[in-house]
N, C-alpha and C positions, 0 to 999 in steps of 0.2 A: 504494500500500500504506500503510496504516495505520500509524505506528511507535507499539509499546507505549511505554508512560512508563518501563517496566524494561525492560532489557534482557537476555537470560539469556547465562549465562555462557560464555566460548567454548568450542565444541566441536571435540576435536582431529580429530573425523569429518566436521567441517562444512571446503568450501574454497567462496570466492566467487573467480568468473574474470571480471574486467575487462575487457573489449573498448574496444578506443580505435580503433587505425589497424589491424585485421584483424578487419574486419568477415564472415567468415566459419566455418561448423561442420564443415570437415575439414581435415585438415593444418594442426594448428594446435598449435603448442606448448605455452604452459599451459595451454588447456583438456586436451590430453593427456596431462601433468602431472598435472593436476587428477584429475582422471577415474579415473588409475591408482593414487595415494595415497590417498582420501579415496572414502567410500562413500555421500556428498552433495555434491553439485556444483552452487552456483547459479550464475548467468550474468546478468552485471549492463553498462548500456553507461547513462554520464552524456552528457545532452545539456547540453554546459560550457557555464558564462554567462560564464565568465570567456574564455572565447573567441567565442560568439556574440556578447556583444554589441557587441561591436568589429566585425562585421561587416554590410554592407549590406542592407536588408530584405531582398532578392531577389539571392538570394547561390544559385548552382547548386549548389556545393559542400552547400548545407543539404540540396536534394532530392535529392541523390544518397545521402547517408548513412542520411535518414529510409528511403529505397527499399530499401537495406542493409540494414537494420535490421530491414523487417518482413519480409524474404526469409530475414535470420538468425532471427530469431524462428519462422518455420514451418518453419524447417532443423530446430532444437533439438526441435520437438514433436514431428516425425517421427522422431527418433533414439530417445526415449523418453516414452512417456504421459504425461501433463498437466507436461512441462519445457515451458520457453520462454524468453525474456529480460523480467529487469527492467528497465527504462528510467527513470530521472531525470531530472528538468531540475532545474538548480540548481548549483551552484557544487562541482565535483567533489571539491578540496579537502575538504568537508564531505560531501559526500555519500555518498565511500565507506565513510568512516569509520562513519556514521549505519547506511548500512545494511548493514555486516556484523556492526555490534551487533545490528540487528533482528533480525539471521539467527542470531546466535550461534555466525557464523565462526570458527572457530578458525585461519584462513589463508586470507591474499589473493594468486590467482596472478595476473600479467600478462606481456605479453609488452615489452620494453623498449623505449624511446623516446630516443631520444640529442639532442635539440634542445634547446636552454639551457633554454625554460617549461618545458617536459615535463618533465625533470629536477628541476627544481624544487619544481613539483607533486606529484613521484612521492617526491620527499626527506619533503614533508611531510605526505603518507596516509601513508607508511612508520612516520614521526615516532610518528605517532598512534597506530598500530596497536599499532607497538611498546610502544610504552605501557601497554596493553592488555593485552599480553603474547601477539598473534598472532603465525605466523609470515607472514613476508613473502619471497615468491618470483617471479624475474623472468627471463627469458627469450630468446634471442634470435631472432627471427622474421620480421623485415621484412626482412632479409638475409642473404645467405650464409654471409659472414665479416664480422665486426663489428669493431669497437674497435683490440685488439691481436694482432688473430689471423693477420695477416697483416702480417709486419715484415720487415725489410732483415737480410743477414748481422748486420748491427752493433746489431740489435735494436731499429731506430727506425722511425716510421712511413713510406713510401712520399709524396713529395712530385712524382712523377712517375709518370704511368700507365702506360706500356708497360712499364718494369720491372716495375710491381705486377701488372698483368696474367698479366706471362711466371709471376710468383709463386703467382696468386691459382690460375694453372690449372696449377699445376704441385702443389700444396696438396690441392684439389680431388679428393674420389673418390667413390664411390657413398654413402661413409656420408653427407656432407655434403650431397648433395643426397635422400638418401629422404627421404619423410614420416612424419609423426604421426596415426596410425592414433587417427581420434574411434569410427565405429561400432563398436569391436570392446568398447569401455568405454563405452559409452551409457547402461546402466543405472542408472550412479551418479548421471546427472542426478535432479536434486531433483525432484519435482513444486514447482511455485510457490505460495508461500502464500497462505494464504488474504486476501479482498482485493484479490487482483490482478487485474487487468483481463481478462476474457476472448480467447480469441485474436481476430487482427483488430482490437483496442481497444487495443493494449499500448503501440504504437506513435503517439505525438499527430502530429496533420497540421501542416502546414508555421503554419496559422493558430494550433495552440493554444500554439504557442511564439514569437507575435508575427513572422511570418515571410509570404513572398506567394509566389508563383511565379515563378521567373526562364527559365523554357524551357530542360528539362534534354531534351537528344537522347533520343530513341528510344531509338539506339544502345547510350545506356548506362544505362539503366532493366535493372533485374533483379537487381541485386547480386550474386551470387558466382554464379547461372546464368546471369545476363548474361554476365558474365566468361568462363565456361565457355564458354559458344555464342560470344564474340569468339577466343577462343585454338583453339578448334576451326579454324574458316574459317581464321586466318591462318596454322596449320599447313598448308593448301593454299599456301600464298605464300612458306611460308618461305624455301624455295628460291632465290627471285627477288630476297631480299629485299638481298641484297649492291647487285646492279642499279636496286632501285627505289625506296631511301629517301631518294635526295636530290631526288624531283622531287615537289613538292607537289599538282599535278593527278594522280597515278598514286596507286590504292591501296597502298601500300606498307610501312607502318610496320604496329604492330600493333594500333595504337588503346589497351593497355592498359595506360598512363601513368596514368590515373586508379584504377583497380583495383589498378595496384598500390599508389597512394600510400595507398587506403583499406585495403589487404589483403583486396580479396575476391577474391583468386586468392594462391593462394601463390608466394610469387619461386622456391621449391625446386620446384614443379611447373615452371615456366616454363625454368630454366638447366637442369633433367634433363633435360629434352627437348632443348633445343638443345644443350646437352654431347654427347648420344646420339648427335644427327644429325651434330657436326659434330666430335669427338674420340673415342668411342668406340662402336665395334662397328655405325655404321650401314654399308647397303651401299656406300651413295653420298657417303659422308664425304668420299671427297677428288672428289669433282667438283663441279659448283656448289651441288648442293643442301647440298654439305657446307659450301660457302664463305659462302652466305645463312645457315646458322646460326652460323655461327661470327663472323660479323660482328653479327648480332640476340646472339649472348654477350657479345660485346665492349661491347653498350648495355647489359645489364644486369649486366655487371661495374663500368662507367661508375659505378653506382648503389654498390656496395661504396664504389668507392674515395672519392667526395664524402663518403659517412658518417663513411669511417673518417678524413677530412680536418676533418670539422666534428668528430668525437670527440675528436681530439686540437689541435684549434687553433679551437675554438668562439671566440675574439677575431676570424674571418673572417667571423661576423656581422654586423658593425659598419666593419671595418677591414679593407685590401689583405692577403692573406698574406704579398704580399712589401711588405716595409712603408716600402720606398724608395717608390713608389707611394702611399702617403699623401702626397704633398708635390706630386703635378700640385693645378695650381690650374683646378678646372673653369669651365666657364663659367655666370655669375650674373648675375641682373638682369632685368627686365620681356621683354628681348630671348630671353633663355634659357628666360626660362618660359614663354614665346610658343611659340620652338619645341620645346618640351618639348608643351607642349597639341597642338601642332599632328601631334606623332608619335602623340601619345597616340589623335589622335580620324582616324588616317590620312588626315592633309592634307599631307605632306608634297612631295607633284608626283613621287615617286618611284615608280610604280606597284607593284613586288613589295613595297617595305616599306608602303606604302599598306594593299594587299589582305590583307599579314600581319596589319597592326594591325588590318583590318573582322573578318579570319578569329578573334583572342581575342577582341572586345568581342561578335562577334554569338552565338559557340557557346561559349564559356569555354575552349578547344582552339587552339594554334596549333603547324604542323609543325618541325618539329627542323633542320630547315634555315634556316629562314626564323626560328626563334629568333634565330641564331646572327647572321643578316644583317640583321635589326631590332635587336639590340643593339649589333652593328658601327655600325651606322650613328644610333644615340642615343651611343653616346661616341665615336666617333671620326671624324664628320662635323658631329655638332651641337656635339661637347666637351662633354659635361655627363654630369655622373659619374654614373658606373652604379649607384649604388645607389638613384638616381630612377627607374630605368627596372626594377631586380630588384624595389624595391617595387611600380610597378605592375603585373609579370608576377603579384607574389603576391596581389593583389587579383583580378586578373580568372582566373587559369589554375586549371580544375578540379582539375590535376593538381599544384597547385602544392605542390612539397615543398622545405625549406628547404635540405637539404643540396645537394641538386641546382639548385637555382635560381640560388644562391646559389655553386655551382661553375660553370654556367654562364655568368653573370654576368661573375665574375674571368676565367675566358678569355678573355671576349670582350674586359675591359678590358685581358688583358694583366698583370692583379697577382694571381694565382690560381698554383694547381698548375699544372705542365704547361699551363701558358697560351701561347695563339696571341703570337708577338713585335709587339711594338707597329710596326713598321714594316712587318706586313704587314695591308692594311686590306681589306675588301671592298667591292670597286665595286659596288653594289649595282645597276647597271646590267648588267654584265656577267655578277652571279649569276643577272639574271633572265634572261637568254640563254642560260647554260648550262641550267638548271633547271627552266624554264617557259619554254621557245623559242615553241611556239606562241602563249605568253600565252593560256593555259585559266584556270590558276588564277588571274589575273589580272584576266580576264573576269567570271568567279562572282563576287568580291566586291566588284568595280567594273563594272556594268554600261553604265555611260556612258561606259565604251571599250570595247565589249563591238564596235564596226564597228571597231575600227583591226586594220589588218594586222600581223604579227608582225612587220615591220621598222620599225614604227613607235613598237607598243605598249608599248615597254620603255624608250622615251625620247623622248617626245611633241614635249618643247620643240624638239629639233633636227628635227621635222617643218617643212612649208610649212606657214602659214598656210591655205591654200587646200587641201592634204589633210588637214588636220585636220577645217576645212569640210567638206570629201565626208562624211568621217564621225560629224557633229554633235559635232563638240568646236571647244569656245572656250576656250583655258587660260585661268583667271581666271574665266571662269563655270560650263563642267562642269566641267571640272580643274583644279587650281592649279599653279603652274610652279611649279619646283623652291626649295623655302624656302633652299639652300643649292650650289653648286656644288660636286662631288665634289672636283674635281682641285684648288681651292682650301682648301677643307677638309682634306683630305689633310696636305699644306703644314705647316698652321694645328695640326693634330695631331705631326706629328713635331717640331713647335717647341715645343708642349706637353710631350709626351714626354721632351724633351732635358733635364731637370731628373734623370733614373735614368737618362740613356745611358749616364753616366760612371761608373757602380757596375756596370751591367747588361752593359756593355761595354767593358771595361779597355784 
């Protein structure tokens, strides 16, 4: 679009709706807002540089959003005649400002974003607009209960999950979970000004933003009807899903960790349903079917409480929550960043953490189990602190979202909320026995132990020589033996550790 050299002045009729992380046109809060105040409604999503360009040419994350994008864009036109989204590339800070002058907004809605840049960002469109003298309104929509909304008798934040849990669904009622009804105010969308790119055109390919293809799944091509068509099927599963999310070879989880970090599914469609089936009014609440949901609520309560933990102790960025835990001295030196690379690129001789780390570098995806036992096993077998290893999860993981990454992270070291105690560590041998007995998912992304038999394949070194042979393995030429011995590392960590045992255990 063209921006005039003047800008006309703002109109109290005019609202512009900012899409960032809910990349979707129903059940949407400020566009719902919007819509119901305001009898022009434009629809604007910046393609940030101030976040692009920090990232790698062939970044998944970019072709998932672009596919977002132009799935929300033919959402918007079908609600009403010549609507759609404006899209920007350009430095968003500037850019929304620019074009709600163009538009002669008299009010910018969004839905809020609680991560330190975001915040920052959104202080200084605010900044500007205000200045202006629009209004500015914001939202809350990527989760249930946000901020403060869920607090202790004593009025302080939850620093432990199973209390906030018992709280968050004790809180919890039909109003908190309905939605924001877009079709029923669809009218007030603007037609798009003139200038604007025709439909199909609004949207720049991955090239015209200096970008290449990184191979985004199938699976998750579609944007907010992708998301529909995955939440569908795994409603068929939910059921099961108590039983089947700790085993990585088993369809089990629900795939929709990346939709929701974009918001093309709503979190309030996602806990109604599972509240439904597994606390109110389903038939089969209290039998399994009720126990798979209510365990799939329990993960996406997970998601409240990391928010509401980085909302109020955002210094967990940077720094242990428990801040005795800044004072382990990790391991440093050519030796460390060996095996740091060597976890990074799944060379470690350990087959399930091996398979874990092919499963994020080859699909941007890695299972929830097998997080937790690749992290275990980057600080508390290799000793080297975890915020080597949360930064690499956030480079490579499509779904990568900071509160959660960054809670999962701290448990695993042990310096987080409600974190696993540092003297209990995962044999990452043992995890794969329980979890991947057969050694399937082990097989998929290590082929060249794809002939060992399961009393082998979870711990090669302690095979013969000579059965390895039968099934074409040479450790040290198809597989590498073990950069690090468990039960010695073990050791080597709780002697680490002993620096907080004396505050952590009186």
């Amino acid at each position: 679009m063209t921006r005039p050299t003047t800008s006309p002045a703002p109109d109290p009729d005019t609202a512009l709706v900012w899409f960032r992380r809910d990349l979707r046109a129903d059940d949407h809060a400020a566009l719902h807002r919007a819509l119901t105040r305001h009898r022009r409604v434009f629809c604007a999503f910046v393609l940030d540089t101030a976040i692009l360009d920090a990232l790698p040419r062939a970044d998944r994350r970019v072709e998932f959003i672009l596919d977002a994008l132009r799935v929300l864009d033919a959402d918007l036109g079908a609600l009403a005649p010549g609507a759609g989204l404006i899209v920007r590339h350009g430095v968003a800070r500037d850019e929304i400002p620019a074009l709600a002058a163009a538009l002669g907004a008299g009010a910018l809605y969004f839905n809020r974003d609680d991560e330190p840049d975001a915040l920052r960002r959104d202080a200084a469109v605010g900044e500007a607009l205000l200045a202006r003298g629009l209004q500015i309104e914001s939202f809350k929509d990527h989760v249930v209960f946000e901020r403060s909304e869920v607090l202790t008798g004593a009025r302080q934040p939850y620093g432990v999950f199973t209390p906030y849990k018992n709280a968050w669904l004790k809180a919890v009622t039909p109003f908190f979970l309905s939605s924001y009804p877009i079709e029923k105010h669809a009218a007030h969308l603007a037609a798009l000004p003139d200038g604007t790119p025709p439909a199909g055109q609004r949207v720049p390919s991955l090239g015209d933003i200096g970008f290449e293809p990184a191979g985004l799944s199938a699976a998750l091509t579609g944007g907010s009807a992708g998301a529909q068509r995955l939440f569908a099927e795994f409603l068929d599963r939910m059921a099961r899903y108590a039983d089947t999310r700790d085993f990585p070879a088993i369809k089990g989880p629900s795939y929709l960790s990346t939709h929701l970090r974009f918001g093309t599914i709503s979190i309030r469609q996602l806990a109604r349903e599972a509240w439904r089936r597994g606390h109110g009014g389903h038939d089969d609440r209290d039998g399994p079917a009720g126990e798979g949901a209510r365990t799939w609520l329990s993960e996406l309560i997970w998601r409240d409480f990391y928010h509401q933990v980085l909302h109020h102790h955002p210094r967990v960025v940077e720094r242990a929550f428990r801040p005795e835990y800044d004072r382990i001295r990790w391991a440093e030196g050519p030796d460390a960043d060996a095996d740091f690379e060597a976890w990074c690129q799944g060379r470690t001789g350990y087959p399930l953490v091996d398979a874990a780390m092919h499963q994020i570098n080859e699909t941007g995806y890695m299972h929830n189990r097998l997080r937790m036992v690749t992290a275990s096993f980057l600080i508390k077998d290799l000793g080297i602190d975890w915020r080597r290893g949360e930064a690499y999860f956030a480079r490579q993981l499509l779904d990568f979202d900071l509160a959660a990454n960054n809670g999962g992270w701290q448990w695993a070291a042990s310096s987080g909320c409600d974190a696993q105690p540092y003297f209990r560590i995962f044999n990452p041998v043992s995890q794969s026995e329980k979890f991947d007995p057969d050694g399937k998912f082990i097989k998929r992304y290590l082929p060249q132990l794809a002939k060992l038999p399961p009393k082998l394949i979870h711990a090669p070194w302690l095979a013969k020589p000579a059965e390895l042979a039968a099934c074409g393995v040479m450790l040290g030429r198809d597989y590498p033996a073990p950069i690090v011995r468990h039960e010695t590392a073990r050791m080597a960590t709780m002697d680490r550790y002993a620096v907080v045992k004396s505050r952590e255990f009186p």
